[in-house]
N, C-alpha and C positions, 0 to 999 in steps of 0.2 A: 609556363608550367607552374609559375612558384603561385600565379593567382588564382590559379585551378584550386591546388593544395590550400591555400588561404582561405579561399571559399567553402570546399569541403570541412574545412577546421569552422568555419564561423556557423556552418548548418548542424553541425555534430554538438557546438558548445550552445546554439539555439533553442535544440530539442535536448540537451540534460537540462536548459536551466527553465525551460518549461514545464517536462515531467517534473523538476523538484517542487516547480510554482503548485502543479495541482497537485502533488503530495502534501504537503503541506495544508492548502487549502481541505481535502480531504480531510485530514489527520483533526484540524482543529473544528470541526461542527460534526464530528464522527463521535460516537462515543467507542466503539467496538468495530475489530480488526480482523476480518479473515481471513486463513488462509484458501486461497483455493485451488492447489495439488491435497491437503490433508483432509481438507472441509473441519476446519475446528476453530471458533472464531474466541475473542481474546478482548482483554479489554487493552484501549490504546497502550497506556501505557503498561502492560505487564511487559516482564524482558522477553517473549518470545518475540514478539512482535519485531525486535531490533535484530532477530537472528532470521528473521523472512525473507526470503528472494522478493523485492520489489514486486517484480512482475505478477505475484503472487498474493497480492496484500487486494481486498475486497473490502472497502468501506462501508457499517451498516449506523444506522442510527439508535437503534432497538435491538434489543435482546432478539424479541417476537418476527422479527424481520430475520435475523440470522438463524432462525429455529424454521421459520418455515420455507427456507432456502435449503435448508438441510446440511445446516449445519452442527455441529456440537460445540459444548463448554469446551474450553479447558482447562484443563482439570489439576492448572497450577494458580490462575486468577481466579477462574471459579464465576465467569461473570452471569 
């Protein structure tokens, strides 16, 4: 039993330090950050973007890319 649970522990710590790997990678050849429950994209670093449900965060490279996905500014960075 204990290496069931060990196992399931080392697949759970697998895939958070993966997701963080391509967050990350995301984050740094990204210029701009959407969200997508609101559709309002953001530049990386504005502070919304640290207030976003992960799951939520849509990496774009371009203004013109996140405008014709349909999204909007926001209207505290202003990107």
């Amino acid at each position: 039993m204990k290496k069931f649970f060990a196992a399931i522990i080392a697949l759970v710590v697998l895939a958070t330090v993966t997701a963080f790997a391509e967050s990350i990678t995301n984050f740094s050849v990204s210029k701009y950050v959407g969200n997508a429950k609101t559709k309002k994209f953001h530049y990386v670093d504005c502070s919304m973007v640290d207030k976003m449900n992960p799951a939520n965060k849509v990496f774009m490279s371009s203004r013109e890319e996140a405008i014709n996905a349909g999204y909007v500014p926001c209207k505290r960075c202003k990107p």
